[in-house]
Backbone as a chain_set.jsonl record, in Angstrom:
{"seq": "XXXXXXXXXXXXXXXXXXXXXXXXXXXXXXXXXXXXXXXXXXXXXXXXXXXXXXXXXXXXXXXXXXXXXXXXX", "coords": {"N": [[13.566, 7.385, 5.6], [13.911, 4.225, 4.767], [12.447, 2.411, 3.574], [11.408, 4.073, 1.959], [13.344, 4.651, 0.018], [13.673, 2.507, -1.011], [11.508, 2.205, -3.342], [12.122, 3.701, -4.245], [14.661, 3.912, -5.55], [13.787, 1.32, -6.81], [10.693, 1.571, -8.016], [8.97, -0.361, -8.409], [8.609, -1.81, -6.526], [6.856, -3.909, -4.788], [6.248, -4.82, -2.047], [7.518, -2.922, -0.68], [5.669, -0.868, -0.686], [3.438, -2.206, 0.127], [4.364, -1.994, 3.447], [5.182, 0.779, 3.311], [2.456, 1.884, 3.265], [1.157, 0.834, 5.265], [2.612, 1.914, 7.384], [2.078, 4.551, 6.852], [-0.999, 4.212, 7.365], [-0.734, 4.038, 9.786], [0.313, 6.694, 11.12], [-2.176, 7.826, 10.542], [-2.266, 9.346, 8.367], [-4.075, 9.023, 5.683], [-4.9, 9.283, 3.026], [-1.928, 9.03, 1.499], [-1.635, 6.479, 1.913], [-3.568, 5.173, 1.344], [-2.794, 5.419, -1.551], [-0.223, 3.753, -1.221], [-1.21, 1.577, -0.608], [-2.639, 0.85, -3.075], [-0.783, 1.093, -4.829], [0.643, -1.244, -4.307], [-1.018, -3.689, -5.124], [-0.931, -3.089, -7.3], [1.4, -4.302, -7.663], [3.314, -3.732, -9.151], [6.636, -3.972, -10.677], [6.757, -7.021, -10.178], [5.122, -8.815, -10.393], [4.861, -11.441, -8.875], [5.342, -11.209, -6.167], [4.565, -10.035, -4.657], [2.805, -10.618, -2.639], [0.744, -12.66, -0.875], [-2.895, -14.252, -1.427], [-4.498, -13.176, 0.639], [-3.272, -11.756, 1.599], [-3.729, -9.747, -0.052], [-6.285, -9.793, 0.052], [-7.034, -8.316, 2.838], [-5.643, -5.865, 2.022], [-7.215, -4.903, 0.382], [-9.786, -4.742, 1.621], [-8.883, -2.758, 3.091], [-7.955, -0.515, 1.646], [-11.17, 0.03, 0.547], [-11.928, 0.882, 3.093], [-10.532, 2.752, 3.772], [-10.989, 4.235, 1.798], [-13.673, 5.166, 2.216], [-13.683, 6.249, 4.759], [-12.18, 8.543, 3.687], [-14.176, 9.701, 2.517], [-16.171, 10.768, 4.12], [-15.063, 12.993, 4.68]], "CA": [[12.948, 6.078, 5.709], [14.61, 3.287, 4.539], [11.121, 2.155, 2.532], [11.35, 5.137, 0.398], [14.78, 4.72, -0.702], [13.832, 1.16, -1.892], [11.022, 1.99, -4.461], [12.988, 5.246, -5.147], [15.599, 2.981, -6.304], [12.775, 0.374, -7.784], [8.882, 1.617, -8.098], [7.484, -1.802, -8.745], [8.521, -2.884, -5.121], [5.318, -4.145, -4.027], [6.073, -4.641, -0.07], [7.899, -1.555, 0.167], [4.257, -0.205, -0.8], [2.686, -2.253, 1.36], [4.648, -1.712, 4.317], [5.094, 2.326, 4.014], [0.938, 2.465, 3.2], [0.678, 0.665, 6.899], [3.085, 3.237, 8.349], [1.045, 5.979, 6.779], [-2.34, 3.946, 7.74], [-0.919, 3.946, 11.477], [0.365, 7.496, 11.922], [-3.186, 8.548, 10.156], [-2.245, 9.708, 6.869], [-5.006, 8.208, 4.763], [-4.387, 9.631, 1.822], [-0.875, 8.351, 1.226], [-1.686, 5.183, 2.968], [-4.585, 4.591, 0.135], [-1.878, 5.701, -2.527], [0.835, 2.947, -1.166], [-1.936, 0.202, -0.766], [-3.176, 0.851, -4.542], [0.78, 0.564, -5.767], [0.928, -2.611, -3.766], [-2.291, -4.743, -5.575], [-0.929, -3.535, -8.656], [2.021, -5.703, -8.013], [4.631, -3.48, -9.319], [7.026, -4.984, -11.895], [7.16, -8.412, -9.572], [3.88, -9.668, -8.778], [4.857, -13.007, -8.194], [6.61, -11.337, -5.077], [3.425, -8.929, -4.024], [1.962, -11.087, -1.626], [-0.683, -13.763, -1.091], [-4.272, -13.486, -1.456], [-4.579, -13.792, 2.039], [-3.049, -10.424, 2.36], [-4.188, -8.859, -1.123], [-8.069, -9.35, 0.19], [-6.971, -7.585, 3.687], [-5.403, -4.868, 1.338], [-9.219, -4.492, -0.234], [-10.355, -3.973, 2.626], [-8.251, -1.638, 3.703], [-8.441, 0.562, 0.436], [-12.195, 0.224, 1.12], [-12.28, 1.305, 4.501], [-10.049, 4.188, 3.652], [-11.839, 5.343, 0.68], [-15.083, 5.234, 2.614], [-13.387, 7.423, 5.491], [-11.933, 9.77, 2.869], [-15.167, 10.581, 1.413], [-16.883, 10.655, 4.562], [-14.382, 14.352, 5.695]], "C": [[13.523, 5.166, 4.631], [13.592, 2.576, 2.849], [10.982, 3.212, 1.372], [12.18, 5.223, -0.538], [14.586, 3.365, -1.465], [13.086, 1.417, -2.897], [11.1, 3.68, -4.841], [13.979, 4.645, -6.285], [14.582, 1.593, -7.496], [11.2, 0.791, -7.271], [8.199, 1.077, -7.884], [7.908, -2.597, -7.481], [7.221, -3.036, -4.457], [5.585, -3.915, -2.578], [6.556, -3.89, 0.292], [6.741, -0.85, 0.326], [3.653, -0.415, -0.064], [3.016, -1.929, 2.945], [4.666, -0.006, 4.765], [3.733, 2.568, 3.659], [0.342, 2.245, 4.712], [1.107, 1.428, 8.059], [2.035, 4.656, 7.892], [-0.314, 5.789, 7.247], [-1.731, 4.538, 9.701], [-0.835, 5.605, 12.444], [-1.057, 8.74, 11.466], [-3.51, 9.378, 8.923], [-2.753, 8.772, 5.868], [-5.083, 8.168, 3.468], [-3.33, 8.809, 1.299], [-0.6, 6.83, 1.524], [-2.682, 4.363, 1.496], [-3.754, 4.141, -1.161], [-1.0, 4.106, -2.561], [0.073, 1.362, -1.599], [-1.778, 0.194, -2.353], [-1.872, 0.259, -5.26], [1.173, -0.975, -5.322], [-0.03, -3.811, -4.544], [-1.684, -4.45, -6.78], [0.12, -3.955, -9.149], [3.244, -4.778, -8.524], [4.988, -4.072, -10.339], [7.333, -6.594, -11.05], [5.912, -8.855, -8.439], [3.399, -10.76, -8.139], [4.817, -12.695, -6.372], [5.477, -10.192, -4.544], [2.517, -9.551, -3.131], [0.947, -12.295, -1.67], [-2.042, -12.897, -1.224], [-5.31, -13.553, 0.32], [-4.456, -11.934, 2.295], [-3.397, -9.45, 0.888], [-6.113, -8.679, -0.929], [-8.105, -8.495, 1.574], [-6.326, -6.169, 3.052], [-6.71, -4.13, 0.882], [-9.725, -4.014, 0.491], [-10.387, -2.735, 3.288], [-8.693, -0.638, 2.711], [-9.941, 1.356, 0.886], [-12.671, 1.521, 2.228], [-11.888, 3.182, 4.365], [-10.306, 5.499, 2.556], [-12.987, 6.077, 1.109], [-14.482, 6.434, 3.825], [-12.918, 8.552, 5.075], [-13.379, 10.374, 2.353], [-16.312, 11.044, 2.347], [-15.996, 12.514, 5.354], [-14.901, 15.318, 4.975]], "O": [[13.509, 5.628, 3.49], [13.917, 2.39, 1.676], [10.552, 3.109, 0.223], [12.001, 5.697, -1.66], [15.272, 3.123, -2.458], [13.654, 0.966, -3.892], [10.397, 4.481, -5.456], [14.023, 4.863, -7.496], [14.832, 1.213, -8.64], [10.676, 0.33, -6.257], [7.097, 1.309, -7.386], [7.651, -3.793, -7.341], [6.708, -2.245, -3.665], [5.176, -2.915, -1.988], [6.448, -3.659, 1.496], [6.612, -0.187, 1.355], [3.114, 0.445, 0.633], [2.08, -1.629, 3.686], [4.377, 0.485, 5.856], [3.577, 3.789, 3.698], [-0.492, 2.939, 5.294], [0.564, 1.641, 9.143], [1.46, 5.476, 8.607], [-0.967, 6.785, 7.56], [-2.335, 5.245, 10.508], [-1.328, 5.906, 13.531], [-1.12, 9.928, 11.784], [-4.564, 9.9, 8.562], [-2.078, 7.912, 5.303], [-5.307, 7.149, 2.815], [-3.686, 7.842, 0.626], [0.446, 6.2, 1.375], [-2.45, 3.31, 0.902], [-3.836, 3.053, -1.731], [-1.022, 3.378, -3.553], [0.416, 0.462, -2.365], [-0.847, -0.43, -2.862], [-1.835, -0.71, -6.019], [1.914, -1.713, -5.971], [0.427, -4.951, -4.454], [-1.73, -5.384, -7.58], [0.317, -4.123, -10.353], [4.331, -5.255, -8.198], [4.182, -4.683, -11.042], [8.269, -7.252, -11.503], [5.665, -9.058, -7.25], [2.448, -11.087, -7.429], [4.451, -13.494, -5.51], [6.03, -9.363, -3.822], [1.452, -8.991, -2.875], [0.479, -12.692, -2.737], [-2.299, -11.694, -1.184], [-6.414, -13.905, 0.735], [-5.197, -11.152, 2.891], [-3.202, -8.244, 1.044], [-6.908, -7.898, -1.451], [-9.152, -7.858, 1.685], [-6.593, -5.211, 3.778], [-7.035, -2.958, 1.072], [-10.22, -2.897, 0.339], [-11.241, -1.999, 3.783], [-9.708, 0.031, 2.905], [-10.103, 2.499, 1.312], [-13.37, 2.534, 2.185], [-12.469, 4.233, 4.634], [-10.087, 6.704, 2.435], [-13.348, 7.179, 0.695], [-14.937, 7.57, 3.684], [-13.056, 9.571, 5.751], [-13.489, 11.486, 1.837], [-17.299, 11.593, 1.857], [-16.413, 13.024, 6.394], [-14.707, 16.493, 5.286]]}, "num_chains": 1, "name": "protein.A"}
């Protein structure tokens, strides 16, 4: 995956985070999906470049949602 190789190469890529936490939200891996969100809000080393708050309060949510279904197995 293409997304792994980018914050293999840089950590603090925020939207690589957010994008492979929505591939792990979609194929059901909640865990790793929680993980990617979390690295994504905390912006990385470039958090000019981590998103709006448009999509950092649909991130919340998400976390949320997926904390609450983790604790609910």
């Amino acid at each position: 995956m293409l997304l792994k190789k980018a914050i293999a190469i840089n950590p603090g890529y925020a939207d690589a985070h957010l994008n492979i936490a929505a591939a792990y939200e979609r194929t059901g891996d909640a865990q790793n999906a929680l993980a990617h969100y979390k690295l994504y809000l905390d912006g990385g080393n470039t958090p000019e470049l981590s998103g709006d708050m448009e999509t950092k309060t649909d991130v919340r949510e998400k976390i949320s949602a997926l904390t609450n279904a983790l604790s609910l197995k």
